[in-house]
N, C-alpha and C positions, 0 to 999 in steps of 0.2 A: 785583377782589375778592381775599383774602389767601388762600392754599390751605386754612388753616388756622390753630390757635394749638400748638405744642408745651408742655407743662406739664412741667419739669422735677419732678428727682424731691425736688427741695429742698421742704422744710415739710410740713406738717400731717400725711399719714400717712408721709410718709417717715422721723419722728422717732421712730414708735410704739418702743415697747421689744419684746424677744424676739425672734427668728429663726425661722429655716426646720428645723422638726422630724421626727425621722424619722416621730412620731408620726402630722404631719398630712400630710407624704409619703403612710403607706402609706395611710393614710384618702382622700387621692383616688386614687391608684391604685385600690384597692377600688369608689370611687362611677366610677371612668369604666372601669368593665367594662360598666356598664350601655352605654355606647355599641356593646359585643358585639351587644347585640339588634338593636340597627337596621342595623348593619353588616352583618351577616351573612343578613339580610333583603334586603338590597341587593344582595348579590353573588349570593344561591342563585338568586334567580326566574330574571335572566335566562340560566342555564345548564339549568334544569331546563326552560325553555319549549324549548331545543334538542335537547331529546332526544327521539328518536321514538317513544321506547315510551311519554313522557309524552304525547306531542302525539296519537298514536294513541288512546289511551285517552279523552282529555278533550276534544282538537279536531281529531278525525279530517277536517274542511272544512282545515287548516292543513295539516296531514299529507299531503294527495289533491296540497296546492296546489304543494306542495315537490317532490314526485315526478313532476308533470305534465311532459311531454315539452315542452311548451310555453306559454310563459309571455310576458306582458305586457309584464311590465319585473319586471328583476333587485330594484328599490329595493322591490316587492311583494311579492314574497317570503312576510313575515309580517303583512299588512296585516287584522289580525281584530279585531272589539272586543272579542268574549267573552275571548277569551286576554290582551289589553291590558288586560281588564277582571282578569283575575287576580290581576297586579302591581300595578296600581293603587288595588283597593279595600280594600286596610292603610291607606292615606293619606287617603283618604277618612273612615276609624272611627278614625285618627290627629285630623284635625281635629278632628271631633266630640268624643272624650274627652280633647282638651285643655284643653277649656273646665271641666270636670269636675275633671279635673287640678288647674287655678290654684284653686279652690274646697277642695279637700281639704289639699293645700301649704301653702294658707295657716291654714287652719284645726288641720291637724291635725300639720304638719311636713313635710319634704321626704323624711324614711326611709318613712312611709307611702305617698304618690305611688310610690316606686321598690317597695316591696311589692305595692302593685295593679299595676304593669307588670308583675312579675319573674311573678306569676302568670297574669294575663292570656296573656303572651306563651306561655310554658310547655302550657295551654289546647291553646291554638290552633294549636301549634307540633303538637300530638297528633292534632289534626282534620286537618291536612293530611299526616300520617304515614299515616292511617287512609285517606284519603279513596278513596270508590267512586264518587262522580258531583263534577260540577262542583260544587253546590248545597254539598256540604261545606266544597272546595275555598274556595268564597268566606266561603264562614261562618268557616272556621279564618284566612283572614287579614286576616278585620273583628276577631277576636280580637285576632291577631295587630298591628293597626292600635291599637287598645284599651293595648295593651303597650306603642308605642312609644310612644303619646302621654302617656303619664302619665313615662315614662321621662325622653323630652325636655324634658317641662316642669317636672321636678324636678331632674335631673340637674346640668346646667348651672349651675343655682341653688346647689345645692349646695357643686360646688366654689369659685364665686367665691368663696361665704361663709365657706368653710376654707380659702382660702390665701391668706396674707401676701400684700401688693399687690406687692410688688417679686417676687415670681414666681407672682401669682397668671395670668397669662398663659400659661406654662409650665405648669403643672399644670392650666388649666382646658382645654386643646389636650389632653390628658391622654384628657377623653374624644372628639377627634377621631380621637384615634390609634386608639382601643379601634376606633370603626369603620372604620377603615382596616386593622386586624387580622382583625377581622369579615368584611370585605368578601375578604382576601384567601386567609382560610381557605377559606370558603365558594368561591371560585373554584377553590382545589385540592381541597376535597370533590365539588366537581361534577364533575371531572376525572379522578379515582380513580371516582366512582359510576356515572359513564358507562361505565366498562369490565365494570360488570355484566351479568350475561345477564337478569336481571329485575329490578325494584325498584329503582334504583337512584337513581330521584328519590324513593321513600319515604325513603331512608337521607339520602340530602338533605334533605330540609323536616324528615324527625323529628328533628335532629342540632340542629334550633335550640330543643330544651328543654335543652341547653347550656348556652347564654350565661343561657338565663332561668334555672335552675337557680342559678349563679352569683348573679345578679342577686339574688333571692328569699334565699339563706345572707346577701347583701353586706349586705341591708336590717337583717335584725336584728344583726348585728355593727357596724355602723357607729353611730358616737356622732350625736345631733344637734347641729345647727351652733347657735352664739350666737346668732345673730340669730332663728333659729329659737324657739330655748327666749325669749328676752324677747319677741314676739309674744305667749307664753301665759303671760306672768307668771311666767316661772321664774328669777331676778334673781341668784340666787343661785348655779344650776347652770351660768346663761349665763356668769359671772364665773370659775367653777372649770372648766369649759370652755375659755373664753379662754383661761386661764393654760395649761394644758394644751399648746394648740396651737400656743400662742406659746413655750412653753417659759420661761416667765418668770414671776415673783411680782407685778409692778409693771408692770398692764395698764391702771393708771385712767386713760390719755387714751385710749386705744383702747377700753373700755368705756365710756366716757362717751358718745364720739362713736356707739357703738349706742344706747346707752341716747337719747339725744336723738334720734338717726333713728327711732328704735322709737316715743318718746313720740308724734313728729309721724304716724305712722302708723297708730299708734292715734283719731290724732281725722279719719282719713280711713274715713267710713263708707260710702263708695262707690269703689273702685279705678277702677273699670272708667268708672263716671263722669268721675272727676278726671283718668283720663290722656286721654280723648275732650273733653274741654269747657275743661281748665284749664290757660293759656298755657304756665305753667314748664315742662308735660311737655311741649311739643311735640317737642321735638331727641327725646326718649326715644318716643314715636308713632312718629315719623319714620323712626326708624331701628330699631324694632322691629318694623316695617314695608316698609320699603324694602329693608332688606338680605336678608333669608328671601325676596324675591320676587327681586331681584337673584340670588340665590346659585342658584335653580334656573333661574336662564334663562342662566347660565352655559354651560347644554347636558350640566353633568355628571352629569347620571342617564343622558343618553343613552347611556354609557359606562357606568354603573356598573352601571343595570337589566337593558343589551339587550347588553353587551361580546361575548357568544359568539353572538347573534341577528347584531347590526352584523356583528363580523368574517364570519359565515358568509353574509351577507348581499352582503357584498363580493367574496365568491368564497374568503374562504380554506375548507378542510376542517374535519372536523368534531374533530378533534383539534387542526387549526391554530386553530381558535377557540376552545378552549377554555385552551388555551397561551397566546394572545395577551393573556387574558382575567387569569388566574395574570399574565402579565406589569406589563401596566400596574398590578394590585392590590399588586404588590410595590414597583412605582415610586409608588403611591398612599404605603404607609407608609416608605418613606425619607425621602420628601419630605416627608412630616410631621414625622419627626426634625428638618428644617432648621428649620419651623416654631417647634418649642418651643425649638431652641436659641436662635432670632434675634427672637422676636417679643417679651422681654422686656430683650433689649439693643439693640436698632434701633426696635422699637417697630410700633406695626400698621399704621400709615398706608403706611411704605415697601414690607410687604410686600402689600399691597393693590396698591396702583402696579405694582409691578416683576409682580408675579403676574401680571394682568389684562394687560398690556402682551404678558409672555408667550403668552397662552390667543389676547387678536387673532388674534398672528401665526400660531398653532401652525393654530386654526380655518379661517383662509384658505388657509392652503397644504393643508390636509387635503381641503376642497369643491374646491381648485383639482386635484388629482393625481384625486380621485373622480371630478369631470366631465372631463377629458381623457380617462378610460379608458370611462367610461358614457354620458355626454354625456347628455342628455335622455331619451332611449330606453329606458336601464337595459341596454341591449344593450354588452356588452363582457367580457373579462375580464382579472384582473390578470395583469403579470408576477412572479414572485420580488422583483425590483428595484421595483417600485412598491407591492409590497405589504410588501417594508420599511421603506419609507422613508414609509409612511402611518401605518405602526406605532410607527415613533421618532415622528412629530412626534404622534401622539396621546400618546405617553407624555411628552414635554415638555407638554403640553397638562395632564395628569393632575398631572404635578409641577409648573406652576404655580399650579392650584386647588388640591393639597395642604398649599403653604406659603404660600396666601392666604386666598382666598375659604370653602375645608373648613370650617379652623380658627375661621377669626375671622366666619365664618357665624354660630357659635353662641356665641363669646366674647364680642365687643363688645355684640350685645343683653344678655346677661345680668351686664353689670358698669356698663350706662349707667342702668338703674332704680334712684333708691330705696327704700329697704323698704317704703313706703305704697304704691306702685306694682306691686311687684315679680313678684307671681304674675301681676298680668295682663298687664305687657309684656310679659313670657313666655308667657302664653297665648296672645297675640298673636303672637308669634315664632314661636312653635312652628305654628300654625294655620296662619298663611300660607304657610310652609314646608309643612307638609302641604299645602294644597288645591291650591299650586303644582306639588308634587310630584306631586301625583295627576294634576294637569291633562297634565302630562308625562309620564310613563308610560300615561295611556289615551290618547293621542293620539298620541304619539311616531311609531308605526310607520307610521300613517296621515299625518304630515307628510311623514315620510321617502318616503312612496310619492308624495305630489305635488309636493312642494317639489324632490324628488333632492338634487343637490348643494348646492343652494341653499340648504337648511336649515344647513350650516356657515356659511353665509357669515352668514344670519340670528342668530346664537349669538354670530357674535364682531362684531356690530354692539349687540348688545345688550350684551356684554362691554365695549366701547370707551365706552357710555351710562353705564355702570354705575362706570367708573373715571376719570371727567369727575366724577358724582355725587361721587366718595368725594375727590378731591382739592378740592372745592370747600370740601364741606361737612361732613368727618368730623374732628374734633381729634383730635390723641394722648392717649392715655388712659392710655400705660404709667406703673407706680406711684402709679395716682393712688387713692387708695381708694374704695369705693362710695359710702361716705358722703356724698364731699367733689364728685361728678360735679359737683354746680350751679356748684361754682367755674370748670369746666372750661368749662362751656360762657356760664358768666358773661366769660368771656376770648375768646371766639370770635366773629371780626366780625361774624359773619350770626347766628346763635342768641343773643347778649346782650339783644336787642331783645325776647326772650321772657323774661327771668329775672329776677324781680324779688330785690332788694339780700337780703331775709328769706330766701331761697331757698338761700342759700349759705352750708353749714356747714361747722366746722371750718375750717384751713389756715390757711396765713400768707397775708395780706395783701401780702407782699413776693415773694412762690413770681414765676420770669419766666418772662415772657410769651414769644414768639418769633414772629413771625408766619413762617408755610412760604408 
């Protein structure tokens, strides 16, 4: 079978008129701040669960377990549900008001979705500043879950929709970077708060009305997208819009091809039906499906939620873990620079491949140096010399999901839907990716205490599953516009058998083909 089809960027939207404006630059800079909120969610829990004066407070059973003279195994360490449960249950009220999300998005625009995040989160972000018992603590980050899922399932959407296809890949990676900024703030705010004598995970969790703060100003200064405004019959603002963004007078084939996506979308009175029951969606199911459950068994929350839990877990100190922690988050956002520079001139498939290939290798030699030093037991401790050289290959590990898997996690669902479809493939996206998420964070620590080493090795077996899947059956997508996806997948050996001839708008007839 053929790896794939390549779609060159010859015909249909590669002919559109107008360019890449500063206008619609700074408008997705603007929409992928919102990725602040999740990012920075991501990176605080697992440094504030390392602190003792937090873990005193709220899981004094975790706190007795850490100071015991005597212990089981090293890989136990933080083996607790409640405290797993802490991290966790954002992702959990993530799933749930994602569903909520694609309802409002669609009904009501994508700047409203980013409005109920930017507040939600903001909430929530209060309750866990404030918090005096656990019971808070959990309420403030179902809030907090509340925020990202409206965030995520708007967001994304967003930018595809405002940026030109020949860099809408670049700019929509825009909001992976925001959380890889996110993430690696929060890893030097927990680093600084730790050197407090009190509070100093209050000043942690409150610092994320921040991003939402941000979030919340971005909603109402941000114009709504074309495809947005023709949804609700606004035909005329969608066009002065377009022009707009396009920087151009002379948008009627790019407005036309909305205008017909739009119309067929309008006579789709059930999304959530027709992408569940109706053949043409399958590739778009599929893969708004497969890839959000792919992208968390990657193993990278295991790094991004537990990064100063893990290292201290391995024996570094509680300063060395928190450094280690600031480090790879640094290597998180360079490596996403590669991303947006290369994923619109090489295209997504290659960096899938070569990413994944990396993450293998990086994962086996990581469980392989862990159980030489622990071996089953959890009994050992590291050298200087092994505990560098576990640290470089997780930090290659990090920069190759940063210039794969991060990015095009949330890029490729949210540019293979069309507009009939769109809020719920993304509800779908965004859901499975939470419930996965959550399933990995409240169990994480308790795999790690059975599995030991073995849990790496399990990660990058599922990574090796995951990048067989994408070379089989993913096409390249780079400059192809939303509109015209059925074409794409009209050209692709294994998915044509789903696409019927009516299904494929816009593009030249002549656009080649390539098989990979």
């Amino acid at each position: 079978m053929a790896g794939g089809a390549f779609v060159s960027d010859g015909g249909g939207g590669g002919s559109y008129e107008g360019g890449v404006t500063v206008f619609v630059i700074m408008t997705c800079i603007v929409a992928a701040m919102g990725g602040l909120l999740f990012g920075y969610d991501l990176g605080i829990s697992g440094g504030v669960t390392s602190m003792g004066e937090f873990l005193s407070k709220f899981f004094p059973e975790v706190d007795r377990q850490m100071h015991a003279a005597k212990r089981e195994t090293a890989y136990c360490k933080f083996d607790n549900q409640m405290l797993q449960l802490f991290t966790s249950s954002l992702y959990l009220a993530a799933l749930a008001s994602s569903f909520a999300a694609s309802a409002v998005t669609r009904k009501y625009g994508r700047k409203i979705s980013m409005f109920v995040g930017g507040v939600a989160f903001l909430i929530g972000s209060l309750f866990n500043a404030f918090a005096t018992n656990v019971a808070m603590l959990i309420v403030g980050r179902l809030l907090l879950g509340v925020g990202v899922g409206f965030a995520n399932q708007s967001t994304p959407v967003y930018l595809s929709e405002m940026a030109p296809a020949k860099i809408r890949g670049a700019l929509n990676i825009g909001f992976q970077m925001a959380i890889t900024i996110g993430i690696l703030l929060a890893n030097l705010i927990n680093f600084g708060t730790s050197k407090m004598a009190r509070n100093g995970w209050r000043v942690s969790l409150g610092l994320a009305a921040v991003p939402a703060v941000i979030m919340v100003i971005g909603s109402f200064i941000l114009p709504d997208t074309p495809n947005s405004m023709l949804e609700r019959g606004k035909y005329e603002q969608a066009r002065e819009m377009l022009q707009k963004i396009r920087g151009a007078d002379n948008v009627d084939e790019e407005f036309q091809d909305l205008c017909d996506a739009c119309e067929a979308a309008k006579k789709v009175e059930n999304p959530w039906k027709n992408i569940f029951n109706e053949a043409k969606y399958r590739p778009a199911l599929v893969f708004c499906s497969a890839i959000p459950f792919f992208q968390q068994f990657t193993g990278i929350n295991v790094i991004m939620f537990y990064a100063p839990v893990l290292f201290k877990t391995l024996g570094f100190g509680d300063d060395a873990s928190l450094i280690s922690a600031v480090i790879t988050g640094a290597v998180n956002v360079v490596s996403t620079l590669v991303s947006i520079y290369a994923v619109d001139r090489y295209g997504r498939r290659i960096l899938f491949l070569e990413g994944g290939i990396q993450m293998i290798v990086s994962q086996i030699v990581v469980g392989t140096l862990i159980g030489m030093k622990f071996g089953t037991t959890g009994a050992g401790t590291l050298t200087p010399a092994t505990a560098d050289w576990i640290l470089a290959f997780i930090c290659l590990y990090v920069a190759g999901f940063a210039w794969s898997w991060g990015p095009l996690g949330w890029l490729v669902p949210s540019e293979i839907c069309p507009l009939e479809i769109r809020p719920a493939g993304q509800a779908i996206n965004v859901s499975v990716n939470m419930f996965f998420t959550f399933l990995i964070g409240q169990f994480f620590l308790t795999m790690l205490c059975h599995m030991k080493f073995g849990l790496f090795y399990f990660f990058g077996g599922m990574v090796l599953i995951m990048t067989i899947f994408i070379f089989f059956l993913l096409p390249e997508t780079k400059g192809v516009p939303i509109e015209e996806m059925g074409r794409v997948w009209k050209q692709h050996p294994f998915w044509k058998r789903y696409i019927p001839d009516d299904a494929v708008i816009g593009g030249s007839e002549e656009t080649y083909v390539k098989e990979v």
